[in-house]
Every structure is written in C-alpha cells, then in structure tokens.
N, C-alpha and C positions, 0 to 999 in steps of 0.2 A: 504494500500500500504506500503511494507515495502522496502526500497532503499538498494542496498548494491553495494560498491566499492571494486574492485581487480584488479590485472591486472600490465599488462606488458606495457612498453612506447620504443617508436623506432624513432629516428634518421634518414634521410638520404638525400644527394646530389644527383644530377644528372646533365647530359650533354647532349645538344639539339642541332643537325647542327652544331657540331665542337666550342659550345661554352660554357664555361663551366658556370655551372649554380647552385650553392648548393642550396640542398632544406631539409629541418628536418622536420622527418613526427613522429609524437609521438599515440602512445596508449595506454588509459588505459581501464578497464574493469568498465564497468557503470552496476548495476544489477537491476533490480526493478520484484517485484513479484506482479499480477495482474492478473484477468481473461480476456480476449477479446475471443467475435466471431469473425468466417472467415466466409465469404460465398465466394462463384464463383461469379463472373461476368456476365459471359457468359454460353451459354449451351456448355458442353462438348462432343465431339464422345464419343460411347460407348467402341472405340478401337481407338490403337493411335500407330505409330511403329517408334522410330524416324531413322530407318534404311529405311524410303519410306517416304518421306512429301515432296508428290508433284512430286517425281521419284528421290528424294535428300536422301540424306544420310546424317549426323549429328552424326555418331556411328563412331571411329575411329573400326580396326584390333581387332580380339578377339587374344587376346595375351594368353602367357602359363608361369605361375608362378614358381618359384622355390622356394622349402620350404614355411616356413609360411609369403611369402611377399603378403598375399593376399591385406590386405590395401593398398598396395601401390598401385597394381594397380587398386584397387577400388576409388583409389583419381585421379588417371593419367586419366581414363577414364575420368570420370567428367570433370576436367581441359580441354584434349582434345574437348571435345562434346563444350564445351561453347565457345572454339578458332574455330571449327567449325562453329558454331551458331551466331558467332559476325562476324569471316571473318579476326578474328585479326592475323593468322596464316600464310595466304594469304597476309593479308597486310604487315607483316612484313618482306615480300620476301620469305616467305619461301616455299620450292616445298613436294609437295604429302601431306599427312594426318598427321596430328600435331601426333609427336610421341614423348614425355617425357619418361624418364629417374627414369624408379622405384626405382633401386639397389641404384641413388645415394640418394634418398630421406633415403631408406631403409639403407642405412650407416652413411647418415649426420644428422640426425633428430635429436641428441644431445640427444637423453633419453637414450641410450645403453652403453654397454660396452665399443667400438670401441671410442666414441667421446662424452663429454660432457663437455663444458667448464665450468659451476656450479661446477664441482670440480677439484682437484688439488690431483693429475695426472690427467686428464681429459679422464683417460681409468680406466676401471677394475668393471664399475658399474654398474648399470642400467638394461636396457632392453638385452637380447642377439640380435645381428645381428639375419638377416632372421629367426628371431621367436614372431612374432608379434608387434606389435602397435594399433593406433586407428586416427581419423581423428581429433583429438585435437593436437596428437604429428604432422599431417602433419602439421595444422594451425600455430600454431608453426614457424616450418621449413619453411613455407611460410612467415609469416609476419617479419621474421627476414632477406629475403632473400635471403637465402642460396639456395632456387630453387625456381622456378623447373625450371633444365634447360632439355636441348634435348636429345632421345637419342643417338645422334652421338657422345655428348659430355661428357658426363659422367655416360657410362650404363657398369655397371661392379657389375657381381653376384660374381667369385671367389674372389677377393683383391678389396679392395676400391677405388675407380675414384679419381682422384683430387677432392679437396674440391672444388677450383674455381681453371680458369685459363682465363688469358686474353681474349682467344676466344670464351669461353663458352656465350650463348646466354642463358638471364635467362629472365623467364614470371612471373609477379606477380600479386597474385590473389586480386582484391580489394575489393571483399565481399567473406564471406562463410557463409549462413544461414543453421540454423538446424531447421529444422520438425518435427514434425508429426501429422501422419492421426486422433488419437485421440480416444477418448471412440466412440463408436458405427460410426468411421470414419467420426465423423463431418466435421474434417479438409482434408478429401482426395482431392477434389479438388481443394485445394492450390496447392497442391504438383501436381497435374495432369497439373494445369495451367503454375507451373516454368519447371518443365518440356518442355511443350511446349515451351515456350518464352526463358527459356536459355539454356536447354540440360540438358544430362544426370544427374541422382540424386544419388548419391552415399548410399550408403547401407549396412548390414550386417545382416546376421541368423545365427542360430543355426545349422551348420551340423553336426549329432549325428541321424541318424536312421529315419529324417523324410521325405527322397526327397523318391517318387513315381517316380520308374521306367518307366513304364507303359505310365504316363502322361507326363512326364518328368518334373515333378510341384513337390515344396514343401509347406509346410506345418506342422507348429510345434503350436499345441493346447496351449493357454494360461494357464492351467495348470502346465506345464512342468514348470522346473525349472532353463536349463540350457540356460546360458548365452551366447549371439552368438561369434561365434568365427572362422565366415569367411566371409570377405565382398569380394561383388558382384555390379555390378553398375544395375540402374533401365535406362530401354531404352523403354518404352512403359505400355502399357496396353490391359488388356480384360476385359470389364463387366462381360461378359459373360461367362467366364472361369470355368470350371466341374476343383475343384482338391479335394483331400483329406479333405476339408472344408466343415463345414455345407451348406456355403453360395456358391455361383459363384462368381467370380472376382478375376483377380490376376494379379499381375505385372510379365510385361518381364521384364529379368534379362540377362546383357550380364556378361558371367564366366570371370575366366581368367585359365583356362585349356583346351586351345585351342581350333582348330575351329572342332577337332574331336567330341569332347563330347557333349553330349544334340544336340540340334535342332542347330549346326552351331556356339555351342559356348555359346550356350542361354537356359535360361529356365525358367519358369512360379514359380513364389510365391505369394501365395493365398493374398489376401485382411485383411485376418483372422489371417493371420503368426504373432505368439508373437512378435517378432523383428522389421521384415522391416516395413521399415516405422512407425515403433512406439518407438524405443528405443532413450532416449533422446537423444546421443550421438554419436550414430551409425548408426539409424534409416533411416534420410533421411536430406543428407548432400548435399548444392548446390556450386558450387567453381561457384563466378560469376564475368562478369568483367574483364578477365583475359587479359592480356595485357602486352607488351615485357616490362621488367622492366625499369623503368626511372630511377633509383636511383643508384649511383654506391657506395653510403657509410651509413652504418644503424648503428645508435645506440638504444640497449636499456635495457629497466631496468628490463625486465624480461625474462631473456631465453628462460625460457618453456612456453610464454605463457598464456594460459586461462588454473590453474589445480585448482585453488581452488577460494573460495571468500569470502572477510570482511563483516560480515555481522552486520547490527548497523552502516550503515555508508553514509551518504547524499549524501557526497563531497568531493573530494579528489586535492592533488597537488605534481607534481614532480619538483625537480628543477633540471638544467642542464648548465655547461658551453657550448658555442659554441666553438670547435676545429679550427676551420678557417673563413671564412669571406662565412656568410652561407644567405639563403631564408628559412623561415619557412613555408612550404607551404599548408601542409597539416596536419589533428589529423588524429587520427585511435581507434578506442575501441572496446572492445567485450560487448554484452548485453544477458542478461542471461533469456529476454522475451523478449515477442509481445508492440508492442506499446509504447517505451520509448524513453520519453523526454528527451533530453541531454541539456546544456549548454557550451560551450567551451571557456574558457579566457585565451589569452595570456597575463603576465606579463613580466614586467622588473625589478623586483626589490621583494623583501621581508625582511620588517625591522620592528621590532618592533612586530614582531607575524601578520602583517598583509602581503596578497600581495596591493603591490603600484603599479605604473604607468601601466595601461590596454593598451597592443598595439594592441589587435582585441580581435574581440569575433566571435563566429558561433554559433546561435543553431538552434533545428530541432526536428524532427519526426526519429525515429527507427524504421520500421515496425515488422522486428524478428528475433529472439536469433540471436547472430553471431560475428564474426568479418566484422566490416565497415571500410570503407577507408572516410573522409570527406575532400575535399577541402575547403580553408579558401578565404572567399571571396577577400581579399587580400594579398602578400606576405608578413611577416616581415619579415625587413633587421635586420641582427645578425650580430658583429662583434666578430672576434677572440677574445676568454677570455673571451666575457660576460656572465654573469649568467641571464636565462632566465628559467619561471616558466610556466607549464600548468595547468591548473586548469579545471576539469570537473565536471559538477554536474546535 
C-alpha cells in the first residue's frame, strides 16, 4: 500500500430559517493505491432504461450543445438525473424537470481564458471558452461552489452570465465517484447498480469514425489510439445489444445534439468501447447527493481542485484563520481509490512543530475514487481571528 496526499481544502457558512449559521467545510485529497474486488449484490435485468422504471422517468430533456461544451452537458445530465432520483429538485420548490445551466459552468470553471483567479490578470490563459474541458475541471467548479446553478439563472452561450447574483439558486454536489467496468468488465455491475440507485453516469468516447449508422451504436476497438473527446451521459443498458463488437452488450447513451439525432437523442455504446466506462477520468463519473447548496461562503486552498498528487506522503495538514464567528461543520476530500481509510482531526493550535489541542476527530470507510462530503459528528465553535488546523490521514 503506498499512501499519497494532495489536494485542495474549502471553507464555508450557511443560513437555515432566516438564521444565520456559519459553517467551514475543508478538503483535502487522501490517495492510497491498492487492489479490491467488486461484486453485485443483487441479480441485475439484463436491460435497464432509466427513461421507464416503473412508467417514471429519471432522464431530464435531451438538450443541443453548442460548440465543444459537450462536458458540460454531460455533467448537467448526471446532476439533473440524481435531483430527479432523490426528489431534491421537487423538494426544493422547484417546478418541471431540474434544468442546470451548462454555459455558466462552461465560463466559470476557472481553467480558461475568460476567468481564473490562480492568476493575475485572471484572463488570457488556460482553456479556450466552448472548447472543451473534462469532469475534474466540473469537480472543481462544484466543490468550490461556484455552481451549478439553474438555467433561468445563469445560461448564456454568447457573453458570460453573472458569476453569482443574489437570486441565483445554487445545488451542491456532495459526492462525485469515478468508475470503471475494468479488465474483462469485472466491475460492470457496480456501475449498473449506481446507476440504478442514483441516476445517470456521466461518460465520454472517442468520436473519430467509429459510430455505426445502421445501429445507431458505437464502438471504438481497444486498439485505436485516440483519446475521447466527446462526453455523453449513460441512461441505461442492453445485455443483449448486436453493435460493431465482438461481444453483445452496450450502454444507452443520452446525446446532447438534440432530440432529432439517433433514436430520440440517444444511442447505444458497446460494452467493449475503449473509453466508456473504462477511462479513469472520463469513463464513468457519478455526481451524487446533490442538494440546494447550504453554504453561502467557501474558502479554499486549492482552486482547481483534484489535478495532481504528492506522492510519499501518509498525512497531511492545512492551517486557517476563521474570518468571523464560524461552525466547522463539515471535511471534504478527494481519494484516488477503492476502499480508503481516512482519519480527520480538528486542531486549535500548532506550536513547537506539533499540532496541540484536538477539538474533534471523524474517521471512516471511503468506498471509491472521488470527491466526498463528511459531516463531523459535532460542530466546532470558531471564533473570528482564530487559527484552526485540519489534519487528515
């Protein structure tokens, strides 16, 4: 087992019933390298639609992209399908089918040209607007807060939406597990299982010459070399599925080029596909948890994120002053496997190369890769100016 720490830490308040209530939510990046099996549980259907479970639907609108913003909305679907799937969409008054806000992710995600606050001018760098990303930079843009909010409130492909504004209504994702199916798909029916139980799985291939007309299925042989460079959301399955594959089986795929193209917006990728569901990063991405953001104030220590990771390294610690008179209520961290143990200590103090005074601890179980959300069994009270340490290991 070789451990390795990285990672980004986040701050934030919120307000409950008109009463204001700060809360500092921190994460960092815990990594451990290790083998584990998956199995199923349960016996799985051989077909699964989550456009019919039960005469329900869990699929928002097949949407139509502009330019190269396919990630985005290959992360909005996911998002959507899970506020579907929990009801948190509904419960949070809102009417009709959870519809998020691509363009503002696709302008505020801080890796582009348009906005990055890691540098100074905070324009001129990075990514170009509507020409790609990946569902690390959405992660990102999620655990920092900056979205996702609605599209009524901030969907704009010409000029950029407001970063935030008082009435923007923002949802915040508190897990995002990454996948995949594996060597000879040992792992598929994980991924068939979160499917069912939280919605759609976010995805991406290779479009370069491999989709079959004919079946309206693709399929890109493990051979190939080229790297995918257009996600799609995963909305079901077929055992059974004839595509261009040796084998049968392949994932429904909802597009985002509208509800003209393929079967109603959708279409089949084989079981066999290089990519879906198999690319560590891109493969098979779950946004879970989602829920109207409680937090109105985020700090943290790494903008972008989960991009890289310290390797040679057990345990780590951040320190922080509190800005006001705050509740620390919750950690947050990314893990870079299956099956990792964490430890979480709050400090008050660090003197003499040690941390002193322990104001809680949490630890636990990590089942896989991801960004997590943890609740700390009790609040800690923070007063303005104090120095306050997280420690995870």
């Amino acid at each position: 087992m070789k451990p390795i720490i990285a990672g980004p830490l986040l701050a934030v308040e919120t307000e409950r019933n008109g009463e204001k209530m700060r809360k500092t939510l921190f994460y960092i990046s815990l990594i451990q390298f290790f083998s584990v099996c998956l199995s199923a549980q349960n016996e799985l259907p051989a077909s699964f639609d989550l456009r019919d479970v039960d005469g329900e639907s869990f699929v928002t609108s097949v949407k139509s992209q502009q330019k190269g913003t396919c990630w985005t909305f290959g992360s909005m679907a996911g998002i959507e399908s899970n506020l579907l799937m929990t009801g948190n969409w509904a419960s949070a008054g809102e009417r009709g089918e959870p519809n998020l806000a691509e363009y503002h992710l696709d302008w505020w995600n801080g890796f582009n040209q348009h906005n990055n606050d890691d540098t100074e001018p905070p324009t001129g760098g990075g990514l170009t607007v509507h020409k790609g990303g990946d569902y690390r930079v959405t992660a990102a843009y999620l655990s920092r807060g900056e979205g996702t909010v609605r599209d009524i409130d901030g969907q704009s492909f010409g000029d950029p939406p407001d970063r935030n504004r008082p009435d923007y209504r923002h949802y915040y994702v508190r897990d995002i597990e990454f996948y995949t199916a594996g060597e000879n798909l040992a792992n598929i029916d994980l991924i068939k299982t979160k499917l069912i139980s939280q919605g759609a799985i976010s995805t991406a291939l290779a479009w370069s010459g491999f989709y079959d007309y004919l079946s309206n299925s693709h399929y890109q042989p493990d051979k190939s070399k080229i790297e995918p460079n257009h996600a799609v959301t995963i909305i079901g399955w077929d055992d059974n599925k004839i595509t261009k594959a040796p084998e049968p089986g392949a994932w429904l795929c909802k597009n985002s080029w509208g509800a003209a193209w393929g079967d109603n917006g959708c279409f089949w990728v084989s079981y066999y596909d290089k990519h879906t569901a198999q690319h560590p990063e891109m493969g098979a991405v779950s946004f879970r948890n989602v829920e109207p953001l409680a937090y109105d104030n985020i700090y943290y220590h790494d903008y972008h994120g989960w991009r890289d990771t310290k390797e040679n390294c057990a345990e780590a610690f951040n320190a922080f002053i509190a800005e006001r008179d705050e509740q620390l209520k919750a950690v947050s961290f990314y893990t870079d496997a299956e099956a990792v143990e964490y430890s979480i200590k709050i400090y008050d103090s660090f003197e003499d190369g040690q941390l002193q005074n322990e104001l809680a601890h949490k630890s636990g179980l990590i089942d896989y890769t991801g960004f997590h959300t943890i609740e700390l069994t009790s609040p800690v009270e923070l007063a303005q100016g104090n120095d306050f340490y997280i420690y995870l290991g």
